[in-house]
C-alpha positions in Angstrom: 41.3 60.2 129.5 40.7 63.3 131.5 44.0 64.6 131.6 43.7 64.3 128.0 40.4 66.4 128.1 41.8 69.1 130.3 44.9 69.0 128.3 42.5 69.4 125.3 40.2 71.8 127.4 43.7 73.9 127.4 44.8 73.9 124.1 41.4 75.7 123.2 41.8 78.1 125.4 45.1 79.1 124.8 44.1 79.4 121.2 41.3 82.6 122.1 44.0 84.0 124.4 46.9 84.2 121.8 44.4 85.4 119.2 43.2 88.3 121.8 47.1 89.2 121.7 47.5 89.0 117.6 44.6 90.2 116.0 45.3 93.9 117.1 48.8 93.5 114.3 46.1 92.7 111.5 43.6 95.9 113.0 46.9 98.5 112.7 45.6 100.0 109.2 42.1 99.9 110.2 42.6 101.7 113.5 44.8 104.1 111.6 42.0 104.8 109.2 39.3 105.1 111.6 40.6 106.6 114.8 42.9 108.8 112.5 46.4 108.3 114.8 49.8 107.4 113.5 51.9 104.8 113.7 53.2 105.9 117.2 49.9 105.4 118.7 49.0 102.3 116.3 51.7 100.7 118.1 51.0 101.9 121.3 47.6 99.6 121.5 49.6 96.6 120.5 52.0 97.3 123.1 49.4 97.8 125.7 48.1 94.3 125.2 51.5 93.1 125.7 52.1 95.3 128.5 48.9 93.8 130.2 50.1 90.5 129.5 53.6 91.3 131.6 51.8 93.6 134.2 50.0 90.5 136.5 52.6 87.6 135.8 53.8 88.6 139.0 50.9 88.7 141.7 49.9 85.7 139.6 52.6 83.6 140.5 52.6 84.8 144.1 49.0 83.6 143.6 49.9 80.6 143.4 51.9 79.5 145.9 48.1 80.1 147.4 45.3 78.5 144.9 45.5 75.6 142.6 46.3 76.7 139.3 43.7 75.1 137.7 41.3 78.0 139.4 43.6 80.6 138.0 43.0 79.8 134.4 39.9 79.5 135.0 39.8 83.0 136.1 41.8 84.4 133.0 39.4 82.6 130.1 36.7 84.9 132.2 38.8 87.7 132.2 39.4 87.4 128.5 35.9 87.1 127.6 34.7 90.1 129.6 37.7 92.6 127.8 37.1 91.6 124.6 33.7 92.4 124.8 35.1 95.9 126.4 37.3 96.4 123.2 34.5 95.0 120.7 32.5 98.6 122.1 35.3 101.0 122.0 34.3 104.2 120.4 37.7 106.0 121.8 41.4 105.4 121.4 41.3 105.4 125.2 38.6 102.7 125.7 40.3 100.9 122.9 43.5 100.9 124.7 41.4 99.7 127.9 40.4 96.9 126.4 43.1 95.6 124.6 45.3 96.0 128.1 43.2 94.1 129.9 42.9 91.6 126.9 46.3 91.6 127.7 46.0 90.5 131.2 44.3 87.8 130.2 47.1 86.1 128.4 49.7 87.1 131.3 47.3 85.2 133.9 47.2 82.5 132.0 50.0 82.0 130.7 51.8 81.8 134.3 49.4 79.5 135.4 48.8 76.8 132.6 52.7 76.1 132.3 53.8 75.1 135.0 50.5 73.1 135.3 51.0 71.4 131.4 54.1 70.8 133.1 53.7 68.5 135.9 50.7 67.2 134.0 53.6 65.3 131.7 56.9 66.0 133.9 58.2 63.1 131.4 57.8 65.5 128.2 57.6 68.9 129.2 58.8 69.9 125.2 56.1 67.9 123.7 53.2 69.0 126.3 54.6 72.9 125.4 55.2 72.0 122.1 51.2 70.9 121.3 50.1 73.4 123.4 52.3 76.3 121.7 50.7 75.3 118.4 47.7 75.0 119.2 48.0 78.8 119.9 50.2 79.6 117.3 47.1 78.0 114.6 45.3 81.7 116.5 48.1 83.5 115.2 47.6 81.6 111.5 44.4 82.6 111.7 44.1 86.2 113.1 45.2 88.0 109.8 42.1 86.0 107.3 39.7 86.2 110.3 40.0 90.1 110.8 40.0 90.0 106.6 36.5 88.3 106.4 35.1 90.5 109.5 36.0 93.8 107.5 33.1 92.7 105.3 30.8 93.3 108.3 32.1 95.1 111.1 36.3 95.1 112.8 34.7 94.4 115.8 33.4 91.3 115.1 36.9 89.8 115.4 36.8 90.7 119.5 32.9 89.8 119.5 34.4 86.4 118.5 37.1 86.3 120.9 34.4 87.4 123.9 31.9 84.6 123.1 34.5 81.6 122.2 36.5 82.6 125.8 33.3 82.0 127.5 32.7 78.6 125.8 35.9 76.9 126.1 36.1 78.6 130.0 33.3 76.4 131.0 34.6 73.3 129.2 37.7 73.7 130.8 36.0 74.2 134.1 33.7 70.9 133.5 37.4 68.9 132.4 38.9 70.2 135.7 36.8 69.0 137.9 36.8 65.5 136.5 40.7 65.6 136.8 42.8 64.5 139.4 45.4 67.5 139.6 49.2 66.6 139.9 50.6 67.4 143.6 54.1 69.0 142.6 53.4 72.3 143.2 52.6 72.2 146.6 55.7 72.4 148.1 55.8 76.0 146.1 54.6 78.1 148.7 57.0 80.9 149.4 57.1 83.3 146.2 59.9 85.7 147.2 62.3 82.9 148.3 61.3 80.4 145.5 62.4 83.4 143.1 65.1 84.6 144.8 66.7 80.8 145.1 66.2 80.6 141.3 67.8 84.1 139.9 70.6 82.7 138.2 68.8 80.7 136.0 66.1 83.5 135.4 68.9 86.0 134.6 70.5 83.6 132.5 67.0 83.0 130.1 66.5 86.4 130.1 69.6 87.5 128.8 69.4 84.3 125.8 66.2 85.3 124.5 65.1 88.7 126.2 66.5 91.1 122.8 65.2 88.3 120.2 61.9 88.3 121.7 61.9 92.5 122.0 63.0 92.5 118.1 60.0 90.0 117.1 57.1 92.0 118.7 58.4 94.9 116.6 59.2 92.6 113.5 55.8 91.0 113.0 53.4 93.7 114.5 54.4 96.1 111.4 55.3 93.0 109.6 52.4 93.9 106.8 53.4 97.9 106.9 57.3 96.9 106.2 56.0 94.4 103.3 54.4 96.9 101.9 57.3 99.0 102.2 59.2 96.4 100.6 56.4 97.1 97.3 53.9 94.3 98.1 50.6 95.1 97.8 48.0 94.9 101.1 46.9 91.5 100.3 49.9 90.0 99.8 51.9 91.9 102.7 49.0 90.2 104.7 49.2 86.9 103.3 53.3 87.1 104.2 52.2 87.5 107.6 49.9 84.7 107.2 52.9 82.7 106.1 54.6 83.4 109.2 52.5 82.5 111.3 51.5 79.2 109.1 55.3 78.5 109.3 55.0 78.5 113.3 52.7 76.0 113.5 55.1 73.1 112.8 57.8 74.5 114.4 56.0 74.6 117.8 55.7 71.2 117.7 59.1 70.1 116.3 60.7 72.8 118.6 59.8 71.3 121.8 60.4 67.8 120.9 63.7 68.7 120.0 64.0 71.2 123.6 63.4 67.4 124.9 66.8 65.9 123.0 69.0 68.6 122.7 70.7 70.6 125.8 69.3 73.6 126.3 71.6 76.7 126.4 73.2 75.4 123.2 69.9 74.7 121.6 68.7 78.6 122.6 71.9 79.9 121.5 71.3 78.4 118.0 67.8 79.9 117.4 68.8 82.9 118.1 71.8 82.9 115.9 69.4 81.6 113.3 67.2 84.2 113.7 69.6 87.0 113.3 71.0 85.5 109.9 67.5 85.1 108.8 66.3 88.9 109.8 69.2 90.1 107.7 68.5 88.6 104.8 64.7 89.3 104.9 66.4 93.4 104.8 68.2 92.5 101.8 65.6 90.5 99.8 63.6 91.3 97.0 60.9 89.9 94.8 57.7 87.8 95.7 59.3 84.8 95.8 62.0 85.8 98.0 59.5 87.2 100.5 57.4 83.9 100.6 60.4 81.9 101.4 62.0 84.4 104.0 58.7 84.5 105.7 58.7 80.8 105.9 62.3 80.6 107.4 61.6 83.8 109.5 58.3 82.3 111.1 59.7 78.5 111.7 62.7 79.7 113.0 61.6 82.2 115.3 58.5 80.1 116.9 61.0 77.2 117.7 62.3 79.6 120.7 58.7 79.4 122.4 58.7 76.0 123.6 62.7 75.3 123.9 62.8 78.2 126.6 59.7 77.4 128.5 61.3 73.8 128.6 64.2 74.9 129.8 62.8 76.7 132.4 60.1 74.2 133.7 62.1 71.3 133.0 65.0 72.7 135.0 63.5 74.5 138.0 62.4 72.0 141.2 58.7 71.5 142.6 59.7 73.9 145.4 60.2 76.9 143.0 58.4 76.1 139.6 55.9 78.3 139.4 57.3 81.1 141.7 60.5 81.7 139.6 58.8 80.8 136.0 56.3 83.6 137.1 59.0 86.2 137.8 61.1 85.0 134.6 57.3 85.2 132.6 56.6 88.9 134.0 60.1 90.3 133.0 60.3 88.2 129.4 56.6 89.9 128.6 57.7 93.4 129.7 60.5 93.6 127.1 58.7 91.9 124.6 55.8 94.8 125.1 58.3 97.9 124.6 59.3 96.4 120.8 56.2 97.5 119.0 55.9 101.0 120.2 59.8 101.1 120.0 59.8 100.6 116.3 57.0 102.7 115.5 58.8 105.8 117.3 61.8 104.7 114.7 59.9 104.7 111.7 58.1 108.2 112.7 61.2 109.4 113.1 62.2 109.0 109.5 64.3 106.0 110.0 63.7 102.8 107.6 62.2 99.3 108.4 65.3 97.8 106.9 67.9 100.1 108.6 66.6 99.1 111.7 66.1 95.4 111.6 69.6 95.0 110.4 71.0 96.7 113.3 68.8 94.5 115.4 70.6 91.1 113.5 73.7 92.9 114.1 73.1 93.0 117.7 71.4 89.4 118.1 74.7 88.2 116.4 76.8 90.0 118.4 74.9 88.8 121.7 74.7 84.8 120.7 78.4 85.2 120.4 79.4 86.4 123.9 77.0 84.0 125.4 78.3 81.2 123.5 81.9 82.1 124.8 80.3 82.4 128.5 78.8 79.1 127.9 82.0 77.4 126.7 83.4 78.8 129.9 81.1 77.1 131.9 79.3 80.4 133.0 75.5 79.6 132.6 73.8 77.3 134.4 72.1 74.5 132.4 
């Protein structure tokens, strides 16, 4: 019962954190309005907050080879609270940017720290314990777009008031369910950072190269994701409620995602969500109508929030006690990086004159053209699984 409550203790926090690193994609119009920058440096903040999630992935894991990892996210709901209260007071596009990058850290600390610990809370499902705990933040994401909707009534910065004061909350729950926890042993014989990595870089390499350019195409995709609806001749409310879909979609998927990363092997599994996702971005370029978007959307969200849990499986249900949270760390910071460059990477492409559907296009182009080498590498025996 109190690994449950910790578990639960957890999945509430994780919610707050994801929603510090969405609700910026909803706040792109409003920031644009009020701070009067362009798209460039619209994208720029969300990038930021992903940047400050990839920037301490590393010192975290060396971290902890030295302190229990329940301490650490313990540390990053407080972190979280404090920036989002930073961001709620920003007045400048500098202090804005403050606070969503160290929003960002937030996430990072966490998130290198509560995996590997979900996972030797329940070595005998990793999927499912990622899978719960995905969706649990994923409902954040479902709900980032109608929250930042109903706070535009009063004040934007409600939304991070929100944030800042439900951190705080769930923080000390979680710090009440940890201590009435008896904390799983596996990670102790992680305890030397450079060689655990090191030992491991095949593998890291290898989950890198099968989701690194999906993940780098998504940040771009569904941080403009309202702006190219609109593009596409919705109006605001209903390029915000395709967004909303999206997100709804991932919800299930998180779930049924890393029950299947439980039955299915892994490389081939990866290899077919990304595939998937390439088709899918393709024909969301050549769609049309209300009715085509909805459905897209749908397919587009499910499909893409399947990859979540299946690769953090892979990772934490294939890497050893001795290098767990030392290689997943390393794999985490890298992963985080790239997924950071796509937003401000795709506003510099639209600025430039270029088209939403030009570019994602080329992106499906390249996704299929990547699943394809990597699938004859595979068949050849050339990744590890």
């Amino acid at each position: 019962m109190t690994r449950a409550r910790l578990f639960a203790s957890l999945c509430g926090l994780v919610f707050f954190l994801n929603l510090a690193r969405i609700i910026f994609a909803p706040l792109l119009d409003v920031f644009i309005a009020e701070f009067g920058i362009g798209e460039a440096t619209a994208g720029l903040i969300v990038t930021l907050a992903w940047v400050g999630s990839a920037s301490l992935r590393l010192p975290t894991g060396w971290l902890l080879t030295k302190v229990p990892r329940h301490h650490i996210v313990l540390a990053s709901g407080t972190i979280l609270a404090v920036s989002s209260a930073i961001a709620a007071t920003a007045t400048t596009v500098p202090h804005l940017m403050a606070g969503a990058f160290f929003m960002g850290i937030a996430s990072g600390v966490y998130f290198v720290s509560a995996n590997p610990l979900l996972s030797e809370l329940y070595p005998e499902r990793v999927g499912r314990a990622m899978g719960i705990h995905g969706g649990a933040s994923q409902i954040a994401a479902v709900i980032a777009a109608p929250l930042v909707a109903l706070t535009l009534f009063v004040d934007w910065r409600l939304s991070l008031w929100t944030i800042a004061v439900g951190a705080a909350l769930v923080t000390i729950y979680t710090w009440f369910a940890a201590k009435r926890t008896e904390m799983p042993r596996a990670g102790e014989a992680d305890r030397d950072f450079v060689a655990g990595a090191l030992s491991e870089w095949r593998l890291i390499v290898t989950a890198l190269a099968l989701v690194g350019a999906t993940v780098f195409v998504w940040q771009g995709v569904f941080n403009f994701y309202e702006l190219y609806m609109q593009s596409k001749g919705l109006s605001g409310r209903q390029a915000s409620a395709m967004l909303t879909i999206v997100f709804v979609a991932g919800v299930p998927s998180f779930y049924v995602g890393g029950d299947l990363a439980d039955r299915l092997p892994h490389v081939p599994y990866l290899l077919g969500i990304v595939g998937t996702f390439s088709v899918c971005l393709f024909a969301l370029t050549l769609a049309e109508g209300l009715l085509a978007m909805v459905a897209l959307s749908a397919i587009v969200g499910f499909v893409i929030h399947v990859l979540f849990p299946a690769v953090d499986t892979y990772l934490l249900d294939t890497l050893p006690d001795s290098t767990r949270a030392s290689a997943y760390a390393v794999f985490s910071s890298v992963w985080m990086l790239t997924q950071a460059l796509g937003s401000s990477v795709l506003g510099a492409f639209i600025e430039g004159g270029y088209t939403y559907d030009g570019v994602f296009a080329a992106a499906a182009a390249f996704l299929a053209a990547s699943v394809v080498v990597l699938t004859a590498l595979e068949r050849a025996g050339r990744l590890p699984s």
